[in-house]
N, C-alpha and C positions, 0 to 999 in steps of 0.2 A: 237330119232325121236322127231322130234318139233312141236308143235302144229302152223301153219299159219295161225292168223285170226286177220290182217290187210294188209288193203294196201299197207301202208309204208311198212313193212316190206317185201311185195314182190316184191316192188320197188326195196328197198335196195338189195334185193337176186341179180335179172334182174342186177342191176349196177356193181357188184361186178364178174362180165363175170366168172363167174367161174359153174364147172356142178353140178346143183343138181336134188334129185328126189323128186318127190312129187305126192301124193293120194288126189284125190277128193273123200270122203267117205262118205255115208247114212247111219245114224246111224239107221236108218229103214229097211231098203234093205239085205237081207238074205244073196247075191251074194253080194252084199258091203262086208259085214264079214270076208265071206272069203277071199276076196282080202285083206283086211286090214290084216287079220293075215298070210299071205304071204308077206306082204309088213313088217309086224314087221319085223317076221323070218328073210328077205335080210337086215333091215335097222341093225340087231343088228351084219351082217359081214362085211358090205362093210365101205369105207370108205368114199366115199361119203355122203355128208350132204342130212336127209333124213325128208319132212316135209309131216305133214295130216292137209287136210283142210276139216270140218267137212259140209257138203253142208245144212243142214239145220240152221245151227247155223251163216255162216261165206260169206250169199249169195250174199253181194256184192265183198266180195274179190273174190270169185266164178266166178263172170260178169267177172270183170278185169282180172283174168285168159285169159278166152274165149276171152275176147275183143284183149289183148297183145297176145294170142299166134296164134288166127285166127282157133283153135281149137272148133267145137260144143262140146260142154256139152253134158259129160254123167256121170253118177255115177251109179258103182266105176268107175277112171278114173284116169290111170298114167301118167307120163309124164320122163324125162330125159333132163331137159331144160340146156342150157348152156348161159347164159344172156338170150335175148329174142328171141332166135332159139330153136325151137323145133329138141330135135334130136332121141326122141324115145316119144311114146306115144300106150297107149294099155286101154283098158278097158273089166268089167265084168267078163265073167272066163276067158279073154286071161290073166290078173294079176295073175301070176305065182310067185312062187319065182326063177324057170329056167328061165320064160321069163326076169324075172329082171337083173337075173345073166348076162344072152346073150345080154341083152341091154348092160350092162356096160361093157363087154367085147368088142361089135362091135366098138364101142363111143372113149371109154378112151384110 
């Protein structure tokens, strides 16, 4: 799991048309927690590249998210992007590690 906090960097993701997942995470938020150690659990079997963007740390990358995927902001908040198409998206306690799994099964 990759830490995402720069632009560029999820420029380059976006350009690279390929699918990744990624966690909008509150390092405050009780329900962020959990999703975040759900999202570990899935990142450490899938093969899918899996990145956490830290929302109080990372809040313009944060914007740019919201602004490219046309998605509102929330935290916690997943995603399953494939360049700049959203193809799975969940937040709070829907961040499962079964929801992740059935993401990436309905997708890939």
């Amino acid at each position: 799991m990759e830490h995402l906090n720069s632009i560029q960097r999820f420029e380059q993701l976006i350009e690279e048309q390929s699918p990744f997942f990624l966690l909008k995470h509150s390092l405050t938020c009780p329900i962020s927690a959990n999703a975040h150690n759900a999202y570990e659990t899935f990142s450490e079997k899938t093969e899918v590249p899996c990145f956490v963007l830290y929302v109080q740390k990372d809040q313009e990358v944060s914007a740019k998210i919201t602004e490219s995927t046309g998605v509102t902001h929330q935290s916690p908040q997943a995603f399953l992007l494939n360049g700049s198409s959203v193809l799975w998206d969940a937040s709070h306690q829907s961040i499962t590690v079964q929801a992740l799994d059935d993401a990436e099964k309905k997708v890939m």
